[in-house]
C-alpha positions in Angstrom: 24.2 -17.5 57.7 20.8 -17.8 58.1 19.5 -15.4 55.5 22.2 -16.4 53.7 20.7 -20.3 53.0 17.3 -19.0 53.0 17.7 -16.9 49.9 18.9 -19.7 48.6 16.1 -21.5 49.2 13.6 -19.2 47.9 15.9 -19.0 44.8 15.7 -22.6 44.1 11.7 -22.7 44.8 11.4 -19.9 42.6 13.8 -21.2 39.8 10.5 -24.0 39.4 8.0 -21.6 39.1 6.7 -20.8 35.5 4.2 -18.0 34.3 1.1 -19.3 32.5 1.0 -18.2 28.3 -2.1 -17.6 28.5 -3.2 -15.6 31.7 0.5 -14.5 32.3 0.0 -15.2 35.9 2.6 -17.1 38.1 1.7 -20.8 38.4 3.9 -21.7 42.0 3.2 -25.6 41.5 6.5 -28.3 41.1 5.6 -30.7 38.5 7.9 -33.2 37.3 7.8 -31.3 34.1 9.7 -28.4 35.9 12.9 -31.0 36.9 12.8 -32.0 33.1 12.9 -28.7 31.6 15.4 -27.4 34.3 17.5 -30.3 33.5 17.2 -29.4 29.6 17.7 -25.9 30.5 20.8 -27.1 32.3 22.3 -29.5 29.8 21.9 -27.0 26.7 24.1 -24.1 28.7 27.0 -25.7 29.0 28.4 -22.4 27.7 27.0 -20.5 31.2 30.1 -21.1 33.6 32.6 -19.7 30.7 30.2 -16.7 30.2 30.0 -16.2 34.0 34.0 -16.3 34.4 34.3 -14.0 31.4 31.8 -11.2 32.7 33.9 -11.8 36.2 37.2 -11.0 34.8 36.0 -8.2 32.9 34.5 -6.6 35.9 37.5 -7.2 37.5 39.5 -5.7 34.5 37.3 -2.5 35.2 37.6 -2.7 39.1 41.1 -2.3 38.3 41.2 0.3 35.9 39.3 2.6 38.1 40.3 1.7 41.7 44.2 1.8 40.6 44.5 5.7 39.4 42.3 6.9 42.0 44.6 4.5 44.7 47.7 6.3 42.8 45.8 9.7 43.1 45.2 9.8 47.0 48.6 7.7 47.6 51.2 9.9 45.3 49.1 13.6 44.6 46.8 14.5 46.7 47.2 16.6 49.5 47.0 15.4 53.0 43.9 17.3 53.9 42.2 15.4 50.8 43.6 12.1 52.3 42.3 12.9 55.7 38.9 13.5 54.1 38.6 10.2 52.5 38.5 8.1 55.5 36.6 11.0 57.9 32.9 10.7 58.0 30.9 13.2 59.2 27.9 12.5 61.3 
């Protein structure tokens, strides 16, 4: 849980970090310009949540057009020594 929130953390510090035009080096200050723009940012992708659902349900379209033949396959065809080895590990 831990490393869990503190990812999180770093991932909001870092989301206010910018990299400088000129040098190309990472400036790591917080300026109320940051909130501004990250508020802009914010406000003009309202489209982001429908994009994110999207790309979700078509990994999950794929998920399921893989994992369902190859669940058929070791539940209806293969042989038992094939369905042995799937959940055997060797050490």
């Amino acid at each position: 849980m831990i490393g869990y929130l503190g990812s999180l953390a770093v991932l909001l510090i870092a989301a206010f970090w910018s990299v400088n035009a000129l040098s190309g080096e990472l400036e790591q200050s917080f300026t109320p310009r940051q909130l501004q723009d990250a508020a802009r940012r914010a406000a003009s992708t309202a489209t982001s949540p429908w994009r994110t659902i999207g790309i979700a349900a078509l990994v999950t379209l794929t998920d399921a057009l893989l994992a369902f033949p190859i669940a058929f396959y070791m539940a209806k065809v293969a042989s038992p020594r094939v369905k042995g080895a799937a959940g055997r590990r060797r050490s």
